[in-house]
C-alpha positions in Angstrom: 49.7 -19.5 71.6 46.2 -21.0 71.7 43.0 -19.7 71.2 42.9 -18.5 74.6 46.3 -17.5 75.7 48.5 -14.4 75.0 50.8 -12.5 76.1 48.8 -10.0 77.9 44.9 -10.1 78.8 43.2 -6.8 79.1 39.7 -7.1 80.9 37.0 -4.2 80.0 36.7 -2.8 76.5 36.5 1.0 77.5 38.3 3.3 76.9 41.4 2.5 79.3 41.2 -1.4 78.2 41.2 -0.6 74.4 43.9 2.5 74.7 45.9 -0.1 76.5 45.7 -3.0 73.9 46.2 -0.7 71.0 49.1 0.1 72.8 49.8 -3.6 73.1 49.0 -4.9 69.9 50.8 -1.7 67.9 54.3 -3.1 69.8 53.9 -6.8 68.2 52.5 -7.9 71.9 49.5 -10.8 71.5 46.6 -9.6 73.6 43.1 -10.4 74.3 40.3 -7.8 76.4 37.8 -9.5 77.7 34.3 -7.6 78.2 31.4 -8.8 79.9 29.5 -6.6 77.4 27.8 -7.8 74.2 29.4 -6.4 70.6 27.5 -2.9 70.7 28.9 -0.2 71.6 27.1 1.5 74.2 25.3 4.9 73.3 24.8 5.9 77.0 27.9 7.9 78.3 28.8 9.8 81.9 32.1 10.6 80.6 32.0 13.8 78.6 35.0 15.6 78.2 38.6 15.1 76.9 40.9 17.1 78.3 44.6 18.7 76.4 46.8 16.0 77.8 44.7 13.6 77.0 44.4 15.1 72.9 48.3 15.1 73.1 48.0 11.2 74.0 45.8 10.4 71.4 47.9 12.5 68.5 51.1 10.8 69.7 49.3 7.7 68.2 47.3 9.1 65.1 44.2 9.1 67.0 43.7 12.9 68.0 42.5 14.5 64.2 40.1 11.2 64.1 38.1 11.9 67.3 38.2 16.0 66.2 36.3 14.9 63.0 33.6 13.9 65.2 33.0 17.6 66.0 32.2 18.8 69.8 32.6 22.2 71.4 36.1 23.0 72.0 35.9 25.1 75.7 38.5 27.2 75.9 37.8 28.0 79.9 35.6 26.3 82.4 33.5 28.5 84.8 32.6 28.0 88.5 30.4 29.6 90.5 29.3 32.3 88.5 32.4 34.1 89.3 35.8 31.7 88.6 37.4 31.2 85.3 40.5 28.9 84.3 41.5 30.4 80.6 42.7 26.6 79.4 43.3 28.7 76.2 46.8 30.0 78.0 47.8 26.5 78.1 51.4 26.1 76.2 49.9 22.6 73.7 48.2 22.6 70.2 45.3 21.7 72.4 44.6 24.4 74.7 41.1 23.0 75.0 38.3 20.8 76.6 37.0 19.0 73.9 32.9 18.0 74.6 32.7 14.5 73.1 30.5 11.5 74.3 32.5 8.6 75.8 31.3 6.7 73.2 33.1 8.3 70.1 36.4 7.8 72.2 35.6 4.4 72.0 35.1 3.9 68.5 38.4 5.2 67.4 40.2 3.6 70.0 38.4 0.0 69.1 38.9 0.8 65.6 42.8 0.8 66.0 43.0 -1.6 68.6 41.3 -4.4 66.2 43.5 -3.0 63.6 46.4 -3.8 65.4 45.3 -7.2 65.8 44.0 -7.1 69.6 41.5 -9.4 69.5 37.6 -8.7 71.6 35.9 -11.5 73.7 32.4 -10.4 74.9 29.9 -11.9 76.7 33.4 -12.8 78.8 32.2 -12.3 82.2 35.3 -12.7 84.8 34.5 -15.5 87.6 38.0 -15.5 89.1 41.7 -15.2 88.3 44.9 -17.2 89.4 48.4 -16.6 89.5 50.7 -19.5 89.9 53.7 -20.6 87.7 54.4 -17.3 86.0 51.4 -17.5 84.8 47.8 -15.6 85.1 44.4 -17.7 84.4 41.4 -15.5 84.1 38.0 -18.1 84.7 35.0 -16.4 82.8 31.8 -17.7 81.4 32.9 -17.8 78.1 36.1 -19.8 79.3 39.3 -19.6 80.9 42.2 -17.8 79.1 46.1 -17.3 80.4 48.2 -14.7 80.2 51.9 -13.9 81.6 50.3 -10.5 82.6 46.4 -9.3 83.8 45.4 -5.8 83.6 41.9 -5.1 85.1 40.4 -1.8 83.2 36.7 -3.1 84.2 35.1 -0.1 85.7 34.6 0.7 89.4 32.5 -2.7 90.1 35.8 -4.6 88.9 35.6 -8.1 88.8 39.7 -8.1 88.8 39.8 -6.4 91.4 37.6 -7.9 93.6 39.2 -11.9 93.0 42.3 -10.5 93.4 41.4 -9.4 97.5 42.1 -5.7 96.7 41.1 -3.6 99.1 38.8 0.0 97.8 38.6 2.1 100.9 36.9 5.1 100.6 33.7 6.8 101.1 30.2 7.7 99.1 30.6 11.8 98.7 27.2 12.1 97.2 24.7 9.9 96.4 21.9 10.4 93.9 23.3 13.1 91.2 21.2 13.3 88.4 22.7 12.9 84.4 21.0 13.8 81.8 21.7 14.7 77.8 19.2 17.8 77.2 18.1 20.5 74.1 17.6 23.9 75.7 14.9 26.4 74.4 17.5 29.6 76.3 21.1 28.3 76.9 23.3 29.9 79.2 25.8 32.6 78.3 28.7 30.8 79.6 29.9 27.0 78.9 30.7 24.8 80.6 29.4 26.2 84.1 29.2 25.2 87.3 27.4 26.5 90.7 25.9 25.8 93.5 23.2 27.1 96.0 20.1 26.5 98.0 21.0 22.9 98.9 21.8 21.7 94.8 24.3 22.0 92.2 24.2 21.9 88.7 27.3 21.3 85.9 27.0 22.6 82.8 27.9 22.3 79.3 27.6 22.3 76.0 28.4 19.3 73.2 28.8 22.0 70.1 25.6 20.4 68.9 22.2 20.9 69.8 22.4 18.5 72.9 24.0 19.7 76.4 25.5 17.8 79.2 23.7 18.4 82.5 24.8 17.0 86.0 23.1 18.0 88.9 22.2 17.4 92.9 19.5 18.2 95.2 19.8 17.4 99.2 16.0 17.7 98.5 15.9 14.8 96.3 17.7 12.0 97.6 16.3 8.5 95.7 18.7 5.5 95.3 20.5 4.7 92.2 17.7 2.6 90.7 14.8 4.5 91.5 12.4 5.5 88.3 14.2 9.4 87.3 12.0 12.3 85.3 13.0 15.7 83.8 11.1 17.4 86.1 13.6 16.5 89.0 16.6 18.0 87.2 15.0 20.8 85.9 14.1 21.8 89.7 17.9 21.0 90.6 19.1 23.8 87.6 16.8 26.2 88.5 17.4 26.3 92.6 21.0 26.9 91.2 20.7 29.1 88.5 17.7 30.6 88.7 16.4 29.0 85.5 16.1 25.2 83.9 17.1 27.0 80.4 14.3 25.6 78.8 15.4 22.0 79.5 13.4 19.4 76.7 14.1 16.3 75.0 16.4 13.8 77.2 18.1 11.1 74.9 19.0 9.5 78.4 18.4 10.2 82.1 20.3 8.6 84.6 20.8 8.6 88.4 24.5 7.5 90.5 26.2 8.0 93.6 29.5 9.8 93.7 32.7 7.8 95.4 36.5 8.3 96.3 38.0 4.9 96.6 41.7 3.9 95.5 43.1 1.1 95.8 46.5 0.9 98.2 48.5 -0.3 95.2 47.9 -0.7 91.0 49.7 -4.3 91.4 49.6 -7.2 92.6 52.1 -9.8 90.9 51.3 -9.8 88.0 47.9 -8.5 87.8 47.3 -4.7 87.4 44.2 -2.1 87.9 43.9 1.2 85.7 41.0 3.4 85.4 38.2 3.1 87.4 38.9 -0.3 88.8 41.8 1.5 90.7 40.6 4.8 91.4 37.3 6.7 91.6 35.9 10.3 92.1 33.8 12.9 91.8 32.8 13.6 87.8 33.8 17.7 88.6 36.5 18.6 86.3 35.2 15.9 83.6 39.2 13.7 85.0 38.2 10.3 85.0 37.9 8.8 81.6 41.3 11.2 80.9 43.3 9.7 83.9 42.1 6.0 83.5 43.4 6.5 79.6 46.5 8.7 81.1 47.2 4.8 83.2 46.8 3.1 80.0 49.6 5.2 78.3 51.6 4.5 81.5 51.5 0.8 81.6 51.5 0.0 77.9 54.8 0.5 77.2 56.1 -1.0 80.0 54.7 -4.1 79.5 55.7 -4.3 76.1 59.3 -3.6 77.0 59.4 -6.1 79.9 58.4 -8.6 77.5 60.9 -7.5 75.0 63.1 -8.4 78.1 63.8 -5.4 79.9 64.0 -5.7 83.6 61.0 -6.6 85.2 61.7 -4.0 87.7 60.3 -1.4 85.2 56.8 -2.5 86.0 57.1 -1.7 89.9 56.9 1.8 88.3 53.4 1.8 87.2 52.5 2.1 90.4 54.8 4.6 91.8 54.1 7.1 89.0 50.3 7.0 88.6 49.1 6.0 92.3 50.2 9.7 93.1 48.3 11.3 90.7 45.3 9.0 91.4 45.1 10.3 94.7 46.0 14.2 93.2 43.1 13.9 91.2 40.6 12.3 93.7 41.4 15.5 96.0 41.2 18.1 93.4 37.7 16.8 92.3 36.8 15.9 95.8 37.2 19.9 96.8 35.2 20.9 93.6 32.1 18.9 94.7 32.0 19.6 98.0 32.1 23.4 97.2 29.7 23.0 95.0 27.4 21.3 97.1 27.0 24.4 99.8 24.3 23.9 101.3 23.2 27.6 101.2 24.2 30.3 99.4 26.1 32.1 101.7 28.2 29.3 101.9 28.2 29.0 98.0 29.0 32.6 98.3 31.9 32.3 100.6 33.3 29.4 98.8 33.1 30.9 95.4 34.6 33.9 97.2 37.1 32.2 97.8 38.5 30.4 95.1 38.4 33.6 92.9 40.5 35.1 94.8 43.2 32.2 95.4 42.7 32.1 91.1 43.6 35.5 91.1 46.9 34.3 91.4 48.3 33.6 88.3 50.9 30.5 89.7 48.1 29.2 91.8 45.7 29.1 88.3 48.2 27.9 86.0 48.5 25.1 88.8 44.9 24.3 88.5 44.7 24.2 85.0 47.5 22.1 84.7 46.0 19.3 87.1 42.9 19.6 85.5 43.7 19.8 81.7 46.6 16.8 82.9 49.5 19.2 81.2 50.7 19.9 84.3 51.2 16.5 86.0 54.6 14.9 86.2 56.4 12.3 88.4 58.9 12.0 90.2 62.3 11.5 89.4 65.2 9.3 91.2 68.4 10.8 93.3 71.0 11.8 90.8 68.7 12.5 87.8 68.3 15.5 85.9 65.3 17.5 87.2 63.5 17.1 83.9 63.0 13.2 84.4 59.6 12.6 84.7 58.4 15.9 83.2 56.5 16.0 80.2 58.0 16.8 77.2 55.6 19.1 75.1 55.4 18.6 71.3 58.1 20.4 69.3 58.7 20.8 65.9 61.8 18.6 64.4 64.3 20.0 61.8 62.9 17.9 59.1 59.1 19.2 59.3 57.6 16.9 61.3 56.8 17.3 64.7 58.0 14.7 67.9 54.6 13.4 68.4 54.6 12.3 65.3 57.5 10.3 65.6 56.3 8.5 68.8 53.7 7.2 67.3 54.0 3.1 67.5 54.8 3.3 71.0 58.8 4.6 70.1 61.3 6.2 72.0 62.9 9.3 70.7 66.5 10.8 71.4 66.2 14.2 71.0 69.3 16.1 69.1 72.1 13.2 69.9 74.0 11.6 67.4 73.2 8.2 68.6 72.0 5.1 66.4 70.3 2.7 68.7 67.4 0.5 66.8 65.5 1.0 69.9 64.7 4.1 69.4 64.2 7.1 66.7 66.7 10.0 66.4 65.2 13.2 65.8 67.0 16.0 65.7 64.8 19.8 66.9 64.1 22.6 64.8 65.8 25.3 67.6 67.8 22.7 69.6 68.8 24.1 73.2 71.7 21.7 73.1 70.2 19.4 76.2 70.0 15.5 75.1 66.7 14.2 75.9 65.0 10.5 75.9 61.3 10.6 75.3 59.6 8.0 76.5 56.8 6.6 74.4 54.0 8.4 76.9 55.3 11.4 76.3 58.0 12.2 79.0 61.3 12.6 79.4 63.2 9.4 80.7 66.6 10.7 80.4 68.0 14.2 79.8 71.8 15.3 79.7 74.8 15.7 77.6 74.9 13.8 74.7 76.7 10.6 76.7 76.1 7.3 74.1 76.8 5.1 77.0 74.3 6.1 79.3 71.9 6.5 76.3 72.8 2.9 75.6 71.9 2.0 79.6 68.5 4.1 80.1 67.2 2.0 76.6 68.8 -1.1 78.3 66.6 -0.6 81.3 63.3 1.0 79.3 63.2 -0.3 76.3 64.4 -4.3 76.4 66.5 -5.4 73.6 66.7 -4.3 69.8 
């Protein structure tokens, strides 16, 4: 191919674009991203938490040790209200966490591997339009046009994609001017993170494991458009109508001020151009979901487009959107419902709210729900007539009989049989430490694609159908 063609062109080098060529690159498939960005890496970051799903993502490709060596407070429960608690510590994963990390250091490892792979980075690529005629995707930008058999737009929620494509973004501004900030406190709070709300403001939270804390807040008292000049002083009156105190709030590295959307787009395809992350879906930042479902796309439509160009049926990809458009939408409810409860305007209806949700998380199927929505361990999809009900679940990490463990052996974007006797090139044979005597196909995201007797034939089929050829 030429100097501006492959097989695949990612656009946006965050972290959904640069999980997604890793991906990509790792499976032998040419890609180029495309960022409008110059080469720095951006030390500004609203995204501030990865959640246990995410961490099992990121070891099934090497990655999840690397971006612990950073350091961060790992939150084994998150606190609303002053009076709910989800114990993410009961979750059944060797991450039974919230990690507190800055955006930023999720980039670096996932650029790091993704231009070891041999992705290759454009910047100062602006996109001015795309085409799709021929088979064949052109992407016009100021730095040139490049063409690709497949488009994936991972360019934030201002996508570029998105918008030359004619994809429609209905939805609605929840709350406009919340307030971000990166903070030292002289008195921190007992609890972390924590979120509440009273008095006509809220306030989230929580702290980095260093000296800095993460603090988002809103005041129906202080509403200023996105780009209007931001000080200290406003946040610290936000915190303190909510908790009583600003915590001794002192050096910002950064302020910021944004407005809070749900938007989705009707479908994550069109031909054969895609949208993942925020291009395709946007909410409220409660909960700390975003950056962990746009990378939770990435390891969705990865392997599928590598398999589909390894010539497996192009049908496969008409399931990127059936599987993740769902949980889109989960997610922009969940965190929808947080924020607006937070955002009481009084505190008797903070009260009642808070009230509320306690006791509904009382329940101990209702909380191990809402952990598993937000943490992303208990998402799943769907699975077709006739399949075994373990389809589409996830398949949690378990130790093999040699030592290792199953996440290890998906890393490179493989399949895995579990405990059949079956030798297909397509995939790697692992046999479990306490088999239970089910067959299961693991699909290189992490979930079970097939499950059964141990049935070579329709082992041979699923990979036929997944995986393209040998």
């Amino acid at each position: 191919m030429s100097n501006q063609q492959a097989a695949v062109i990612v656009v946006g080098a965050g972290p959904t674009g640069l999980l997604l060529a890793g991906d990509l690159a790792e499976s032998g498939v040419e890609v180029i991203v495309l960022e409008r960005r110059g080469a720095e890496l951006s030390n500004l970051s609203r995204a501030f938490g990865v959640h246990a799903r995410t961490l099992e993502m990121l070891d099934a490709r090497g990655l999840a040790d690397e971006l612990l060596a950073y350091g961060g407070a790992r939150l084994g429960g998150i606190r609303l209200f002053n009076r709910v608690s989800l114990h993410l510590a009961d979750l059944e994963t060797r991450f039974p966490y919230l990690l507190m990390t800055p955006q930023y250091n999720v980039e670096e490892v996932l650029q790091k591997r993704a231009l070891g792979a041999g992705a290759r980075i454009v910047h100062d690529a602006e996109v001015t339009g795309v085409d799709q005629a021929d088979g064949k995707v052109t992407v016009h930008t100021g730095a040139g046009d490049f063409q690709a058999a497949y488009v994936v737009g991972a360019d934030g929620v201002g996508s570029a994609v998105r918008k030359a494509i004619g994809m429609p973004y209905p939805g609605e501004a929840v709350l406009k001017s919340i307030m971000l900030a990166d903070v030292k406190l002289t008195d921190p709070p007992e609890h972390s993170p924590a979120i509440t709300g009273s008095h006509g403001a809220f306030c989230f939270i929580a702290s980095f494991g260093d000296e800095y804390w993460r603090v988002f807040a809103w005041n129906s008292e202080d509403q200023k458009a996105d780009d209007d000049p931001i000080d200290l002083e406003e946040i610290k009156e936000a915190t303190r109508r909510t908790f009583g105190t600003d915590f001794g709030m002192h050096d910002a590295r950064w302020i910021s001020r944004f407005h809070s959307d749900e938007r989705q787009v009707p479908s994550y395809r069109d031909g054969d151009v895609f949208l993942a992350g925020d291009a395709a879906h946007c909410h409220s930042p409660a909960g700390g979901q975003g950056m962990n479902t746009g990378l939770q796309d990435a390891a969705n439509l990865s392997w599928k487009l590598a398999a589909v160009l390894n010539g497996a049926p192009e049908a496969l990809l008409d399931t990127y959107d059936a599987e993740r458009h769902p949980v889109g939408k989960m997610v922009l409810t969940t965190s929808g419902a947080m924020i607006r409860l937070a955002a009481a305007r009084s505190r008797v209806g903070g009260a009642i709210g808070g009230i509320a949700a306690g006791a509904a998380l009382r329940f101990k199927p209702i909380a191990s729900r809402a952990m598993g929505m937000i943490s992303g361990i208990g998402i799943h999809y769907g699975h077709e007539h006739g399949d075994h009900r373990l389809v589409g679940r996830r398949q949690a990490d378990v130790d093999l009989a040699d030592g290792s463990r199953l996440y290890e052996r998906l890393r490179g974007g493989r399949f895995v049989v579990l405990d059949s006797a079956v030798d297909d090139p397509r995939a790697v044979a692992a046999a479990s430490a306490e088999p239970d005597g089910l067959i299961r196909v693991v699909r290189p995201d992490g979930y079970i694609g097939w499950a059964g007797e141990d049935d070579p034939r329709a082992i041979a089929a699923h990979l036929d159908a997944h995986a393209g050829r040998s």
